[in-house]
C-alpha positions in Angstrom: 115.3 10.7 143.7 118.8 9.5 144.9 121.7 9.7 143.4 124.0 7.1 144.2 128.0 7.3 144.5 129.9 3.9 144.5 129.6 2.7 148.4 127.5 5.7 149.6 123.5 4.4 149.3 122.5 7.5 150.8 123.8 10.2 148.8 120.9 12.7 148.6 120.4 14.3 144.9 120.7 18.0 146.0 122.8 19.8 148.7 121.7 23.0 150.4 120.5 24.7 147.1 123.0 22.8 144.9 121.7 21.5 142.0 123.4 18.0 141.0 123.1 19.2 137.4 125.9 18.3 135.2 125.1 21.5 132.6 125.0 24.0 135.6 128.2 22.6 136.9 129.7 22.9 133.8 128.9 26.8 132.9 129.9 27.7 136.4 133.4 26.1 135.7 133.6 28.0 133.0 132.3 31.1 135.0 135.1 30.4 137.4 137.6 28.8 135.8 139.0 31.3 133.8 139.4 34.3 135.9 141.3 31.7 138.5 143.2 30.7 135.4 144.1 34.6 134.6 145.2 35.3 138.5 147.2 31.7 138.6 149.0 32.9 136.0 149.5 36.5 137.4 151.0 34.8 140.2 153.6 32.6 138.5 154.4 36.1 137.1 154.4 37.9 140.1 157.0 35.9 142.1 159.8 35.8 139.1 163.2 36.8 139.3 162.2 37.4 143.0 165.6 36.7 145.1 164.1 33.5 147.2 162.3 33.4 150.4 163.4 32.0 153.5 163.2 28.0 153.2 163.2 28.6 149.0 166.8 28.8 149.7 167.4 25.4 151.2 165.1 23.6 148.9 166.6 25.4 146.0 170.2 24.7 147.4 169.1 21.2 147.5 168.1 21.0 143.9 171.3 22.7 143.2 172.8 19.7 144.5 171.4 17.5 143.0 171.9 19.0 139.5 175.6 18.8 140.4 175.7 15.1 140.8 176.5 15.9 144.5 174.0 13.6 146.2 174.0 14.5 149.5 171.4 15.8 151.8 171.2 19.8 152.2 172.9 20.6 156.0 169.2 22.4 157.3 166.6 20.4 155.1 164.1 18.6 157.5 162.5 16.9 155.0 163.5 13.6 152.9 164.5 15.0 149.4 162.1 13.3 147.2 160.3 16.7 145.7 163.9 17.7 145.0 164.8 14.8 143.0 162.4 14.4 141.1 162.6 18.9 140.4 166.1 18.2 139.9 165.5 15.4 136.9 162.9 17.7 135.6 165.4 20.7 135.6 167.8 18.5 134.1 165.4 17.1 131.5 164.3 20.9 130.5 168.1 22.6 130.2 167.1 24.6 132.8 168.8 24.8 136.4 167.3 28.4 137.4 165.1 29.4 140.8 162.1 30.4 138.4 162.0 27.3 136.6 161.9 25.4 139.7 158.9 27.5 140.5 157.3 26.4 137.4 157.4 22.9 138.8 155.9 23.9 141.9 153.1 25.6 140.0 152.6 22.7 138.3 152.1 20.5 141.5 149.7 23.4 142.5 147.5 21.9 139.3 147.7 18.6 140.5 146.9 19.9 144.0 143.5 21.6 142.8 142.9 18.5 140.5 143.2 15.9 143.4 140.9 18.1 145.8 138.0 18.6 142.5 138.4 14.8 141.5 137.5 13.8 146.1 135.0 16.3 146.5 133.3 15.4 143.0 133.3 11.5 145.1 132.1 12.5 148.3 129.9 15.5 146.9 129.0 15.6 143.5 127.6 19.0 142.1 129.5 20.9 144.7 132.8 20.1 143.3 133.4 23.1 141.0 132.8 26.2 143.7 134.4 24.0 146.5 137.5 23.7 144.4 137.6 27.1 143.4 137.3 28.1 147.3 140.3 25.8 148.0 142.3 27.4 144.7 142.1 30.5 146.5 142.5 29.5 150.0 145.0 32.4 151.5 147.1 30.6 153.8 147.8 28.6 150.4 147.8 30.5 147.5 151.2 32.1 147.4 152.9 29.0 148.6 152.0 27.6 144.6 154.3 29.5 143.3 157.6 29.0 145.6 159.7 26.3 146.3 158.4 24.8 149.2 157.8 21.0 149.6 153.5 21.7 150.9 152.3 21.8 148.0 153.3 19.0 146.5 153.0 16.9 149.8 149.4 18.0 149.7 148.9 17.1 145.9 150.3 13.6 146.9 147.5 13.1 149.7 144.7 14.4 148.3 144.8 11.9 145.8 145.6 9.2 148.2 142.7 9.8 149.9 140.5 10.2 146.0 142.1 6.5 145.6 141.0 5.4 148.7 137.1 6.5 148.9 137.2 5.6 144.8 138.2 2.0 146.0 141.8 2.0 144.8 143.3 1.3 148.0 146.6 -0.2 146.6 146.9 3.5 144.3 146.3 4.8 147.8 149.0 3.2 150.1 151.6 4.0 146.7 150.5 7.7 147.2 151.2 7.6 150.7 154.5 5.9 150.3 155.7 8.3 147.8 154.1 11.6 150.3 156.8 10.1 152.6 159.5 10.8 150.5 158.4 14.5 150.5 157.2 15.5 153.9 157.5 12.3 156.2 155.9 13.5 159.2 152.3 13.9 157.2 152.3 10.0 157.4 150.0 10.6 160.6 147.3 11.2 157.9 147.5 7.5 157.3 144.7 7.3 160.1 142.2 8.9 157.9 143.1 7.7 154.7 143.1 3.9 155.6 139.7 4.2 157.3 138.4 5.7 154.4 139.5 2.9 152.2 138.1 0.3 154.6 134.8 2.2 154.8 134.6 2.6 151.0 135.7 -0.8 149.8 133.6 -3.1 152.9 130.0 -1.4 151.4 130.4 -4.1 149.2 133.3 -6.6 150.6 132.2 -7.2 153.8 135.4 -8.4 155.4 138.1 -7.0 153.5 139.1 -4.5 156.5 142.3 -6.2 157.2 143.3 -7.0 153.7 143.0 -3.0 153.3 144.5 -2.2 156.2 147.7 -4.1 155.5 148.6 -2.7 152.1 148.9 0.7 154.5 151.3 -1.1 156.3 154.1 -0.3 153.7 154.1 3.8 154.0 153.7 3.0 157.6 157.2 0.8 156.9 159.0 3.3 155.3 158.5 6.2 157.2 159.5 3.8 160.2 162.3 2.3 158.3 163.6 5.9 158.1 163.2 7.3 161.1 165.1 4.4 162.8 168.1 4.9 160.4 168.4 8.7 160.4 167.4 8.7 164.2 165.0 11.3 164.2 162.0 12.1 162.0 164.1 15.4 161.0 166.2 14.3 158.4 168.8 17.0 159.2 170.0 16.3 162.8 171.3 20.1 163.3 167.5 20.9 163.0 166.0 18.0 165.2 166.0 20.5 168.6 163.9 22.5 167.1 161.9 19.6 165.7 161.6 17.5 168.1 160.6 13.9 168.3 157.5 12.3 170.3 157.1 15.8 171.9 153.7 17.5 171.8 152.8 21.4 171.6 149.1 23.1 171.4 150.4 26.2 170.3 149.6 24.6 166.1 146.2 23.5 167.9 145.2 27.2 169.0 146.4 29.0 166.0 144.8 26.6 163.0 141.3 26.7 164.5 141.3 30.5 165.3 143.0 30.8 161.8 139.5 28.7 160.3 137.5 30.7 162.4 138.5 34.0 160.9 138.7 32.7 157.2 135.0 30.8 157.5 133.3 33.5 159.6 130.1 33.1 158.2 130.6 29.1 158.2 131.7 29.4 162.2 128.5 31.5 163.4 126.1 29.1 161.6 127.3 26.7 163.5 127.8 27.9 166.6 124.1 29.0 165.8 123.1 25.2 165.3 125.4 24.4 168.7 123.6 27.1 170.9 120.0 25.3 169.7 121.5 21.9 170.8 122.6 23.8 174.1 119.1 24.7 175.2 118.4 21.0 174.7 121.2 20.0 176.9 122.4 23.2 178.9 125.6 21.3 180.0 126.9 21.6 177.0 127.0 25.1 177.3 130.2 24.6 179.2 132.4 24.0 176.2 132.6 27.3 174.7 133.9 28.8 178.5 135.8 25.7 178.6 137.4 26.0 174.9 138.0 29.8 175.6 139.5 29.0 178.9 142.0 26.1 177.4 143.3 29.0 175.0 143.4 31.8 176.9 145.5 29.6 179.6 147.4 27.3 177.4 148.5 29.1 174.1 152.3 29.1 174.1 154.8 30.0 171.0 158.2 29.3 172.6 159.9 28.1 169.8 163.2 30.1 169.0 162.2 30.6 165.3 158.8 32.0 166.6 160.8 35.4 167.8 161.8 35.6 164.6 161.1 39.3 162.4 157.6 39.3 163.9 156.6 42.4 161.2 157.6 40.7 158.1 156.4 36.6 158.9 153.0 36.5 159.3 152.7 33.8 161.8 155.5 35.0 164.1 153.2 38.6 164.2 150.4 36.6 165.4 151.6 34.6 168.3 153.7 38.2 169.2 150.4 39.8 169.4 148.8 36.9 171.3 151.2 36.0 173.5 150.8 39.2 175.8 147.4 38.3 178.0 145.2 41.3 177.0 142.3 41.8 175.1 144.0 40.6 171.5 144.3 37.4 173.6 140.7 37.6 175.2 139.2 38.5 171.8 141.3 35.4 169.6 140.4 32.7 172.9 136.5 34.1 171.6 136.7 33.3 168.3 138.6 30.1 169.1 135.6 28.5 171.1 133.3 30.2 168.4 134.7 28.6 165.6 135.8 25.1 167.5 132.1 24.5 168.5 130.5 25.9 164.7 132.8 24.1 162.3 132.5 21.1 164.1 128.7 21.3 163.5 129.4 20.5 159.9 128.9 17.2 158.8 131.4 14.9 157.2 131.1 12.7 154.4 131.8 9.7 154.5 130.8 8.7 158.0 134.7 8.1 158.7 135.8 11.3 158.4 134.8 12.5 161.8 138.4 10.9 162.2 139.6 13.7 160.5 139.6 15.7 164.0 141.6 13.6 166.3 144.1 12.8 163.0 144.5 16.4 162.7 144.9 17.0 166.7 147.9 14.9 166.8 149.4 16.1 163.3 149.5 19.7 164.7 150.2 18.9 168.2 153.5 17.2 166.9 154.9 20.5 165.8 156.5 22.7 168.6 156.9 25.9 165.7 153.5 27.7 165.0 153.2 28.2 161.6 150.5 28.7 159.6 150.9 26.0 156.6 150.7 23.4 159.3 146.9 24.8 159.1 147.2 23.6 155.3 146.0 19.9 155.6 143.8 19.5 158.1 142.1 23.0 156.6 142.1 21.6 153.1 141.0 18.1 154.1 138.1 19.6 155.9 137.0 21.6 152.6 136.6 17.8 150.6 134.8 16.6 153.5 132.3 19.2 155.0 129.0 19.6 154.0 128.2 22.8 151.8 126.0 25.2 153.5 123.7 27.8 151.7 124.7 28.7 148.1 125.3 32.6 149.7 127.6 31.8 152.7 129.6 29.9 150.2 130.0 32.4 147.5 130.4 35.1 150.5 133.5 33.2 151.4 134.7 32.9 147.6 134.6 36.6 147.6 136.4 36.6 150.9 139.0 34.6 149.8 139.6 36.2 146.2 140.8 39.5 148.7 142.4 37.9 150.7 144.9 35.7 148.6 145.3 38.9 146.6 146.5 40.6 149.1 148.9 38.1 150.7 150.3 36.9 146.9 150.8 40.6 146.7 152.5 41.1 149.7 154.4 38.2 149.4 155.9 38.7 146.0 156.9 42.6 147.5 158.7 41.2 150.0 156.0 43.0 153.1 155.4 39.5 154.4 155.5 35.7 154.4 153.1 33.3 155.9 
């Protein structure tokens, strides 16, 4: 039997030991569900009355503006202030103007966050929606930042449902979306070339022809993030931080770190693949170049020379890494081994729809645009990549569940103690 999705004929009724049951879905979002409730709200706890952490005080001192009536941008904020108008009316409309409060409100775009991912990967893979969305809950490179300040969240929040709109066929919901995630974090408007594609794909299964009509309601995010880029002059909104952001410029240093990053959170997800890529090598031995080739690209090429990169290496977690990389030693040799292990197996995975294989060079040129290494840049391209990937066996994906409960345990911990930041 098939089970059929709107513009997907081929949609096969169970997944790797997935049952497309609606009853089994529902107990085991039960089963799930409320211990993820329990530590969401153990981490809203956790991070009150907390003094704020690093960019928590520019976003915050932003808000604080605005409360004031004194619109006017923040002197360091990068980003357009969208989030923090619309935080600031919501402060305003609660008669609250405190940092925890404000956190509330970023714990609430978390919800929507984990809502938009369940409602796309309930579209693209139904059944596998309620253990796929509790592995993205609990993703650790994510977790702790639902409960600060910080614009990510919410940016993400605002594109995974643009890209729900698009596959469910509601391109003009879409483009909106988009135009409104440019308001937040302008420079994710890159994403654009896998969102519109997978409007087009979704809506021309059964309008053959409509691809240009699609593609021009795209053109309006496309507009504004233009528009404002040509008025303030850089994509940076505050000029005093476009040196270290700069325009057209591109870095693999984001490249390097987000795939060695996957690699080590989806071990188990990396060697079955790189399995499956080995059995394709003895088909066609040539191919057995890319690994030495990948390994070789990182070992030579991996570079963290932005200034903020040097900064308090034992306390931000990203800074620690590219420290301990940098040096060409075994740490080095050992990461450039895992980065050719886990670029060859994750790429193994299938995507669904057939489109999103445009999720790799999207996310190449969205990382390669940012000269700072950090690790939230990881965030969409990692989180888009959980919608769209094929589940493997029930076990490796419950494996990494467990994983990832640790993990974002630890680092919410550690975080809210003030031992590191990501």
């Amino acid at each position: 039997m098939i089970a059929r999705l709107p513009g997907n004929p081929e949609q096969p009724r169970r997944v790797r030991g997935f049952s497309f049951s609606g009853g089994a879905d529902s107990r085991l979002a039960v089963l799930l569900g409320i211990p993820l409730g329990i530590l969401y709200v153990l981490g809203i706890l956790s991070l009150r009355t907390k003094t704020p952490f690093t960019d928590e005080a520019d976003h915050f001192g932003q808000i604080a503006l605005f409360l004031r009536d004194r619109w006017q941008p923040w002197p360091s904020l990068t980003t357009i202030p969208g989030y923090h108008v619309v935080s600031a009316l919501l402060l305003r409309l609660s008669g609250s103007a405190s940092l925890d409060a404000a956190r509330l409100i970023g714990a609430a775009w978390g919800l929507l966050a984990i809502a938009g991912f369940h409602a796309l990967r309930r579209q693209l893979w139904p059944g596998t929606q309620t253990l796929g969305t509790a592995q993205f809950a609990l993703l650790p490179i994510l977790a702790p930042l639902y409960f600060l300040v910080y614009t990510d969240v919410a940016a993400l929040a605002l594109l995974l449902w643009a890209s729900w709109a698009a596959v469910a066929r509601r391109s003009w919901l879409s483009a909106m979306l988009l135009t409104l995630l440019v308001g937040v974090r302008q420079h994710e408007i890159v994403w654009i070339g896998l969102v519109a594609p997978l409007a087009v794909w979704s809506s021309s299964q059964v309008q053959p022809g409509s691809a240009v009509r699609i593609v021009m309601r795209y053109l309006l995010p496309a507009a504004c993030f233009v528009a404002f880029w040509i008025w303030n002059g850089s994509i940076s909104l505050s000029h005093e931080q476009s040196g270290l952001h700069p325009d057209l410029s591109l870095h693999a240093g984001n490249l390097f770190v987000a795939a060695l990053v996957a690699g080590l959170l989806l071990p188990l997800h990396a060697l079955a693949g790189f399995a499956a890529f080995i059995a394709r090598a003895r088909r066609a031995p040539w191919l057995a170049l890319v690994p030495v080739a990948l390994a070789c690209a990182f070992w030579f090429g991996l570079r963290a020379d932005n200034l903020y990169n040097t900064a308090f290496p034992s306390y931000y977690l990203h800074n620690g890494l590219v420290a301990v990389l940098e040096p060409r030693g075994a740490p080095r040799a050992l990461a450039a081994g895992i980065f050719a292990v886990s670029c060859c197996g994750l790429a193994q995975m299938r995507l669904r729809p057939p489109v999103g294989w445009l999720l790799w060079p999207v996310a190449a040129l969205f990382l390669g645009a940012s000269w700072l290494v950090e690790l939230r840049y990881a965030l969409v391209p990692l989180a888009l990549w959980l919608a769209l990937r094929e589940p493997m066996r029930a076990r490796i994906e419950y494996a990494t569940l467990a994983l990832w409960v640790l993990l974002a345990v630890w680092i919410c911990h550690a975080t809210a103690t003030h031992r590191l930041f990501l």
